[in-house]
ROTORTOR-731681 format. One record per residue (C-alpha): residue number from 1; z, x, y; chain. Coordinates in steps of 0.05 Angstrom, whole numbers. Layout:
N
site resi = NUM w = Z u = X v = Y chain = A .
...
% end
This chain:
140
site resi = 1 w = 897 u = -756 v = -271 chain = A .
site resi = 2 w = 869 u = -757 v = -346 chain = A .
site resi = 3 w = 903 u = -715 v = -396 chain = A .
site resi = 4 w = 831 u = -684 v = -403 chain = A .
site resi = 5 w = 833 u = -664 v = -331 chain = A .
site resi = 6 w = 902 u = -632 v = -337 chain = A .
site resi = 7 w = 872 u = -597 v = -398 chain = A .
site resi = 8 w = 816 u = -576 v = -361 chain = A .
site resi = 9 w = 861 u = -547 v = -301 chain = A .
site resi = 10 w = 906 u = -509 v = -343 chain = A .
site resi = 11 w = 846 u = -475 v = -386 chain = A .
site resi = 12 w = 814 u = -454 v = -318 chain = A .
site resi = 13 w = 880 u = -426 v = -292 chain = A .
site resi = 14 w = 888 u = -398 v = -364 chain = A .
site resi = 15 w = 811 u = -365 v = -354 chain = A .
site resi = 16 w = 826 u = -339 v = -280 chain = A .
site resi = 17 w = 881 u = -312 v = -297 chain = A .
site resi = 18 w = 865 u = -269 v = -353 chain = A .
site resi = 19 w = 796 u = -255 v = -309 chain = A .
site resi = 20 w = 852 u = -223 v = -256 chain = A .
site resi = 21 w = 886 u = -180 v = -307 chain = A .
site resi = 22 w = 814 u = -158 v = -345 chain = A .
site resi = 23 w = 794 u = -143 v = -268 chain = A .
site resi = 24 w = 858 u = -106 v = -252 chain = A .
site resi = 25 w = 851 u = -61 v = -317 chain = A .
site resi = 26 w = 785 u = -37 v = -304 chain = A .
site resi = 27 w = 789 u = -30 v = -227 chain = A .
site resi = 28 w = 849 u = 8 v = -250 chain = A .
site resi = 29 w = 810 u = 54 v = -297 chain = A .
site resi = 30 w = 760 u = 71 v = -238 chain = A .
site resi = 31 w = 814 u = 91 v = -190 chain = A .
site resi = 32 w = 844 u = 137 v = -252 chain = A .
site resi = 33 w = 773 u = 174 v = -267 chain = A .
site resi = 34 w = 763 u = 179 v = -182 chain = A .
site resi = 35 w = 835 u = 215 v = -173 chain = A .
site resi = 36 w = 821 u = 252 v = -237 chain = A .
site resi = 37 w = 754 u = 272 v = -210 chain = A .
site resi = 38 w = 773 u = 281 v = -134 chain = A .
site resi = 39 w = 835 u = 316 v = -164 chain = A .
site resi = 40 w = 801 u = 369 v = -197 chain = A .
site resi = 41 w = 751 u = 383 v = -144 chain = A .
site resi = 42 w = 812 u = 400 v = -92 chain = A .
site resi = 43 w = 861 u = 431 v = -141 chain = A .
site resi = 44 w = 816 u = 467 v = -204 chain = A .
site resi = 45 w = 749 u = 471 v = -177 chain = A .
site resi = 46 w = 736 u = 528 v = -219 chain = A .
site resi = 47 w = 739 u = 479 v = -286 chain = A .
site resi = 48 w = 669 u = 451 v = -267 chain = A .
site resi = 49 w = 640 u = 508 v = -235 chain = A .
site resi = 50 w = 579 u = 504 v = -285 chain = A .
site resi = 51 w = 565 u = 433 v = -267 chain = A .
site resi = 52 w = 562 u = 454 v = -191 chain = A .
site resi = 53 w = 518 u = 513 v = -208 chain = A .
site resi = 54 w = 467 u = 463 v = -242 chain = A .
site resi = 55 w = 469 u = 413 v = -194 chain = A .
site resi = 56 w = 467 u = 467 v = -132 chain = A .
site resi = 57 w = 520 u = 445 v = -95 chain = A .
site resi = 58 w = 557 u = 502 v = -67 chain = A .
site resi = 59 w = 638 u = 516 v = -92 chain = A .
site resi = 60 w = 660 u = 512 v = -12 chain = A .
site resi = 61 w = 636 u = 437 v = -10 chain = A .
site resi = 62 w = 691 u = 416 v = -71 chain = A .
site resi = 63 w = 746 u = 404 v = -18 chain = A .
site resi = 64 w = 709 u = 368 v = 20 chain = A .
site resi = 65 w = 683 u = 320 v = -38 chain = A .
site resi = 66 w = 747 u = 310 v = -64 chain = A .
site resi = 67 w = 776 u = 286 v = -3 chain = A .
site resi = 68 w = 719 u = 244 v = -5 chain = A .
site resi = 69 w = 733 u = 214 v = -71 chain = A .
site resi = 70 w = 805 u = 207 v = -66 chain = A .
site resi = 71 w = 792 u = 168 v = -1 chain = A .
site resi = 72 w = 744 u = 126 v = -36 chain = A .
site resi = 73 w = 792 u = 106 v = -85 chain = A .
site resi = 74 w = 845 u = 92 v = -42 chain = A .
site resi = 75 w = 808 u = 44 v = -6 chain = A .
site resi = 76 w = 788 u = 11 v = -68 chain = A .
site resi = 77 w = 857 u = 3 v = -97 chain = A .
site resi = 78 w = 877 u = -31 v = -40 chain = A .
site resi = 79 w = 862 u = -98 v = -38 chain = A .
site resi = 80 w = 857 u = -109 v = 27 chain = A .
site resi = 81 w = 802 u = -54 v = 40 chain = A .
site resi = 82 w = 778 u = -56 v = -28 chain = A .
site resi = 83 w = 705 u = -79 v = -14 chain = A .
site resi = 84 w = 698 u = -28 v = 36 chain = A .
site resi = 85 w = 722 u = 14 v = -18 chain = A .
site resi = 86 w = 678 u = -11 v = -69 chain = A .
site resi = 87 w = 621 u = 4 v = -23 chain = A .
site resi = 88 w = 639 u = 78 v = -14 chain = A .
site resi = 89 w = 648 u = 84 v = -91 chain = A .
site resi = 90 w = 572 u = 62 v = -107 chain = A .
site resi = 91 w = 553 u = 94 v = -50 chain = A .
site resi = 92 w = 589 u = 163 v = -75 chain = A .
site resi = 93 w = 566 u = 149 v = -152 chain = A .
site resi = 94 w = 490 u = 133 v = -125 chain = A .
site resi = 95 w = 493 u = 207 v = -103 chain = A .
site resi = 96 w = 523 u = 237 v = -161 chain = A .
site resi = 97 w = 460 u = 204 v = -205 chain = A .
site resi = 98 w = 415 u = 221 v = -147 chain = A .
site resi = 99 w = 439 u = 294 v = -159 chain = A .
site resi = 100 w = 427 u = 295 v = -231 chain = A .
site resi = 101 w = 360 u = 266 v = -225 chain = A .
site resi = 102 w = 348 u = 312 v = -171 chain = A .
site resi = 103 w = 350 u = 371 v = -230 chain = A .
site resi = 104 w = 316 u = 326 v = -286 chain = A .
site resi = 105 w = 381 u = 307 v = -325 chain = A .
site resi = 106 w = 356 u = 234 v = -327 chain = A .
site resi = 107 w = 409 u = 197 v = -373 chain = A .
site resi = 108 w = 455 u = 255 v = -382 chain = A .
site resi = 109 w = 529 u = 235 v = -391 chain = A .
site resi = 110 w = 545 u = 246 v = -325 chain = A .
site resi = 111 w = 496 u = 200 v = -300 chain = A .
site resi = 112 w = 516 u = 146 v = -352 chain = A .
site resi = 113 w = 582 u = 154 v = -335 chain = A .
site resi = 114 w = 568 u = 150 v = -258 chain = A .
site resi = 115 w = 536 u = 87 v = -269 chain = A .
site resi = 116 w = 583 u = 64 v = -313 chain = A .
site resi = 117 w = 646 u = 64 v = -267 chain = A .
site resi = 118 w = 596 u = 39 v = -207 chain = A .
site resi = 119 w = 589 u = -25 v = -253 chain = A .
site resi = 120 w = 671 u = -30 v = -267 chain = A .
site resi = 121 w = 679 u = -14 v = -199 chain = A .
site resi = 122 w = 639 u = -86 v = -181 chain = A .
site resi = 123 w = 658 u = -117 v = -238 chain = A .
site resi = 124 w = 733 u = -104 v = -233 chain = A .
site resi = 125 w = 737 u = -129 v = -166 chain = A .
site resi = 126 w = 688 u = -186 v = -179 chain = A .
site resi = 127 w = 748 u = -210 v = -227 chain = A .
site resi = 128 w = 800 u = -196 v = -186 chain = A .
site resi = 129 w = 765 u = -215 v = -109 chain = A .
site resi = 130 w = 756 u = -287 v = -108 chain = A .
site resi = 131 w = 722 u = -275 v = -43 chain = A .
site resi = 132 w = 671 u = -237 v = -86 chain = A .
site resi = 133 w = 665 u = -289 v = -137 chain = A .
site resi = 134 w = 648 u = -341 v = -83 chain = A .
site resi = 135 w = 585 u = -296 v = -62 chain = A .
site resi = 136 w = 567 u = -289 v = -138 chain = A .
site resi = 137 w = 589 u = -353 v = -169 chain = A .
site resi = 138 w = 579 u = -326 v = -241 chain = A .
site resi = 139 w = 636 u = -346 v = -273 chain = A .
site resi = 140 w = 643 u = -427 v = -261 chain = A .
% end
């Protein structure tokens, strides 16, 4: 083997590597904001009682949607179910913007930041899946 293809090998382990760490750190930040989010609805729903009045969703259902979320993030921080997961998570933040559209809020922060963590949610396990990577070959 060529001292260019040794070079070549170690930069693409070099690259994958870092890829797995970026991907770890922002499925990581997704699974914070989820058990931050899910946490809140079970424990403190009163702290965003004004965003369910807007959105008309009623104070009983914040139990429920926090099990929900917690759930979702569970199965995406674990590897093994984390597609699955990953599913559930844009299914979960699809709703959320459906909601706000739902009460013409298009591009309020909520809705940015829904579709925000739906794209690190893909993107961090795009970078960290290389199951996922093989669907979407992207990054060569």
């Amino acid at each position: 083997m060529s001292e260019t293809m040794k070079l070549h090998q170690v930069l693409k382990a070099v690259t994958l590597h870092r890829a797995l760490w970026a991907g770890r750190i922002m499925s990581a930040f997704v699974v914070i904001a989820l058990v931050a989010d899910g946490t809140i609805q079970l424990f403190a729903p009163t702290q965003i009682a004004s965003m369910l009045q807007e959105t008309e969703f009623a104070m009983d259902l914040t139990k429920v949607v926090g099990s929900i979320i917690l759930a979702c993030a569970i199965l995406y921080a674990i590897p093994v179910t984390a597609v699955l997961g990953a599913i559930l998570v844009t299914g979960f933040l699809g709703g959320a913007i459906c909601a706000h559209v739902r009460i013409g809020e298009l591009g309020s922060p909520p809705e940015i930041i829904s579709l925000l963590l739906g794209a690190m949610t893909w993107g961090g396990l795009y970078l960290r899946d290389p199951r996922i990577r093989a669907i979407l070959p992207l990054i060569h």
